[in-house]
C-alpha positions, -999 to +999 in steps of 0.1 A: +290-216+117+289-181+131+256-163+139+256-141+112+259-167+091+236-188+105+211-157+107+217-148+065+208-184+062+178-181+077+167-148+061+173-162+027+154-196+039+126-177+045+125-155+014+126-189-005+097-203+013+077-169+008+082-170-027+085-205-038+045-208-044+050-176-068+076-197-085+057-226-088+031-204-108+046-184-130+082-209-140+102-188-125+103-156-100+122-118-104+109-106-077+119-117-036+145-147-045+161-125-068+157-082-062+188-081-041+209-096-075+195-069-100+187-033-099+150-022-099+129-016-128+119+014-121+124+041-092+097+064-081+083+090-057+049+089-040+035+117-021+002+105-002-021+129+018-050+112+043-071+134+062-101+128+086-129+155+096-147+144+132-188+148+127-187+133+164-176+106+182-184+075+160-181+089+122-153+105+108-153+119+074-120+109+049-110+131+023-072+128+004-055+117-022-023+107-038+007+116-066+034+094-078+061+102-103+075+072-122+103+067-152+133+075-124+113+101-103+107+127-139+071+122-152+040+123-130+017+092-140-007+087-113-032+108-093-060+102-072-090+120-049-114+102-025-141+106+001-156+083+026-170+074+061-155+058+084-173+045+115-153+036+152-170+010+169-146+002+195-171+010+220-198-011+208-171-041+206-149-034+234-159-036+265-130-014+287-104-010+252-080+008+275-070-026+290-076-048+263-050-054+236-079-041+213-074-008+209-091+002+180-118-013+153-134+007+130-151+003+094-155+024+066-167+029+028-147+047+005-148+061-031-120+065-049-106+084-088-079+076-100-062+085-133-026+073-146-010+072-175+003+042-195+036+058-210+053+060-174+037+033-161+044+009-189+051-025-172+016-027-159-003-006-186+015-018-219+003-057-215-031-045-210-031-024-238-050-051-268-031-054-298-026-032-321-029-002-298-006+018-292-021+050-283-010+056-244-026+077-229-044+083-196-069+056-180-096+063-153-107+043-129-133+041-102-129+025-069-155+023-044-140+002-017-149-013+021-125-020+046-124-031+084-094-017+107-086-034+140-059-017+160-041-045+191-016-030+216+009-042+235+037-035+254+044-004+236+043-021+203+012-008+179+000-036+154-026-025+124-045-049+104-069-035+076-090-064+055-105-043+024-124-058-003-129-031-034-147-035-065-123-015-096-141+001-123-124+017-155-137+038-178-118+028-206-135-001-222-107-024-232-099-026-197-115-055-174-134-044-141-128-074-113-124-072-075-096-072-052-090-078-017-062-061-002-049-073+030-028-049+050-008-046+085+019-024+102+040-029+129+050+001+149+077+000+178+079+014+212+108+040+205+106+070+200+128+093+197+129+134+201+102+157+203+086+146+175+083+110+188+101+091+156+085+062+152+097+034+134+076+010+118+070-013+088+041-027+069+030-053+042+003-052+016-007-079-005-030-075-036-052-103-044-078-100-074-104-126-089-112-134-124-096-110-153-083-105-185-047-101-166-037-117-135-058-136-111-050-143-073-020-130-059-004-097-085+011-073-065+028-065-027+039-032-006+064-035+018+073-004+036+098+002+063+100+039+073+093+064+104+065+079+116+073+121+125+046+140+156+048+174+144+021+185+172+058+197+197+058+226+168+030+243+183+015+266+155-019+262+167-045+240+148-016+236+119+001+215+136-025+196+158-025+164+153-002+166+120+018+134+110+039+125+086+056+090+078+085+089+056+094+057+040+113+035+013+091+008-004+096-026-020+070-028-051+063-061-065+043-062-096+031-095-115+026-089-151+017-107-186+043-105-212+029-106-244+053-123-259+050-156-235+031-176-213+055-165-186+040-141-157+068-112-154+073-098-117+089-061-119+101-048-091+098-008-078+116+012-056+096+042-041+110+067-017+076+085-004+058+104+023+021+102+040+008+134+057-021+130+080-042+152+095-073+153+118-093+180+118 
């Protein structure tokens, strides 16, 4: 056996394993064991904006928000605006963080609006929807949310892990208010290449809820693979300090009811998108 053989055997080993608990749930799985065998459901595009205001050296204020357009990248069905505070206590934790792999760890609170709309969005907003209702339309939802950041370095690699536990709120009464925890990591490498230092990187996000009228435990998961841009080389003065952009291509699983069966559905999502971030 060749090693590239040997190497696709292991690849799809592993998808297997990952999703072999799914399977055991739900009777059957569209999602990892199968997404390379079938187009995606949908296709979208997600623009994300994340900037931080220094009040001094420990608090940081977070401000920014988020647009995504759905139904093959033509009709806008979700916004959202936060605010929040996030504390850096690296120094408190850290004794010398500039030779420890620690690098970073910081907390925060966050609040969070967000409105979508069930007509674009209709494989997660259509089995919600009680019966007889057919009235789509847009949903609210508030979002206050915690979360711990711990940044590890080493040799030139950059590895993020954010635990953040949220409590989501709609205002739409048919809708059922639970909480989520939403583990999260990205993996950055040493190259970079150009001026504007492109980074690549990837990251995973999971989406774990507890006790609803939809899905419990595991319902959703990000993965990302993408590059992060430096735009500081431009020099335009405090435009482009400290801007960032990373540009990526996302994986979307989302675990559904179908209201037709017993049987969870897993619909899959492919998003181009781009984060800008700036400090100010």
């Amino acid at each position: 056996m060749s090693w590239k053989n040997l190497l696709k055997n292991l690849v799809v080993a592993a998808l297997l394993a990952v999703s072999s608990p799914l399977a055991a749930d739900s009777g059957h799985f569209n999602g990892i064991a199968n997404a390379f065998g079938k187009p995606a459901q949908d296709h979208q595009v997600w623009f994300e904006q994340r900037f931080s205001y220094k009040i001094c050296d420990e608090f940081q204020f977070l401000f920014g928000g988020d647009e995504r357009w759905g139904n093959d990248y033509h009709t806008l069905w979700y916004t959202n605006m936060y605010v929040g505070l996030q504390f850096n206590a690296t120094k408190h934790l850290i004794c010398n963080p500039e030779e420890s792999c620690v690098k970073n760890v910081s907390f925060a609170f966050v609040y969070s609006r967000e409105d979508f709309i069930a007509k674009s969005n209709a494989y997660a907003i259509r089995a919600a929807l009680p019966a007889g209702v057919t009235d789509l339309k847009w949903v609210t939802r508030n979002r206050p949310y915690i979360y711990s950041f711990i940044s590890f370095g080493f040799c030139d690699w950059i590895l993020n892990t954010r635990q953040q536990f949220e409590y989501d709120c709609y205002e739409n009464s048919h809708y059922s208010n639970y909480i989520a925890w939403r583990p999260f990591f990205s993996l950055y490498t040493p190259w970079k290449w150009t001026c504007f230092k492109i980074n690549p990187y990837v990251s995973n996000e999971a989406f774990v809820r507890g006790t609803t009228k939809l899905i419990n435990g595991l319902y959703e998961n990000r993965l990302r693979v993408g590059v992060a841009v430096d735009f500081s080389a431009l020099d335009y003065g405090c435009f482009t300090d400290s801007l960032r952009t990373e540009l990526f291509w996302m994986w979307r699983i989302l675990r559904q009811p179908n209201s037709s069966t017993s049987v969870r559905d897993y619909t899959d999502t492919w998003v181009w998108g781009a984060t800008i971030f700036k400090d100010f």
